[in-house]
Residue, then its C-alpha position, 0 to 999 in steps of 0.5 A: x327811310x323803312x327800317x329793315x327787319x331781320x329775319x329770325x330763325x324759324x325754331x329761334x323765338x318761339x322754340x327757345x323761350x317757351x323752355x328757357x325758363x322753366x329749365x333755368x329753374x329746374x337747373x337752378x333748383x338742382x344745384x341748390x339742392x347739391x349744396x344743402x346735401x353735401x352742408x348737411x354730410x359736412x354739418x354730420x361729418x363734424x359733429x361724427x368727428x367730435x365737433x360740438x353741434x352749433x359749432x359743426x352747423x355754423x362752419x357746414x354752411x361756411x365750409x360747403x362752397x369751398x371744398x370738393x367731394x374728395x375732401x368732404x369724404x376725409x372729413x366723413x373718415x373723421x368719425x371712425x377715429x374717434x371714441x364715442x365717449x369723449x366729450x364733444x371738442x371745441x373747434x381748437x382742440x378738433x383741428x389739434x387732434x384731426x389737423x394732421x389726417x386732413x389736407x391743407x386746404x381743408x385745414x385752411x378752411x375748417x379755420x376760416x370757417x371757425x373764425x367767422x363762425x366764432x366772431x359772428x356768434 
């Protein structure tokens, strides 16, 4: 007994594969890129508001996935709080003096973060 063939779209086959993966990859590599962005605003943003530096790029890279662009600028508002001569905080002491001006989630976050980022270490 012949086997039917079903006929395909005419623009189906050699229309689509030709550019599917080419625009995977640049979406692919778009969206990665938003992410190294905004660890890097957060990584800054931490270390502005008075987080040592290998504490701030540790949790950056935790933190990224997690929070939205709203709660990534509260934590860049950190650094206007806070006086340039003070030594660098631990992650304690950065959630108990910028605990309150930060929502929730963000808290929640930050902490988890820390957490990992100091068990790890």
């Amino acid at each position: 007994m012949p086997v039917k063939r079903i006929a395909a779209p005419p623009f189906a086959l050699p229309f689509a594969l030709p550019f599917a993966w080419p625009l995977a990859l640049a979406l692919g590599l778009a969206l990665a890129g938003c992410g190294a962005v905004y660890e890097n605003r957060i990584e800054s943003a931490l270390v502005d508001g008075g987080l040592r530096e290998p504490t701030a790029k540790c949790i950056a890279g935790r933190m990224v996935d997690q929070l939205s662009k709203p709660q990534i600028h509260s934590i860049a508002r950190l650094k206007e709080k806070v006086d340039k001569d003070l030594p660098k905080m631990s992650l304690l002491d950065f959630l108990r003096r910028h605990g309150g001006e930060l929502d929730t989630h963000t808290v929640s976050v930050l902490t988890r973060a820390g957490v990992v980022c100091a068990v790890t270490a």
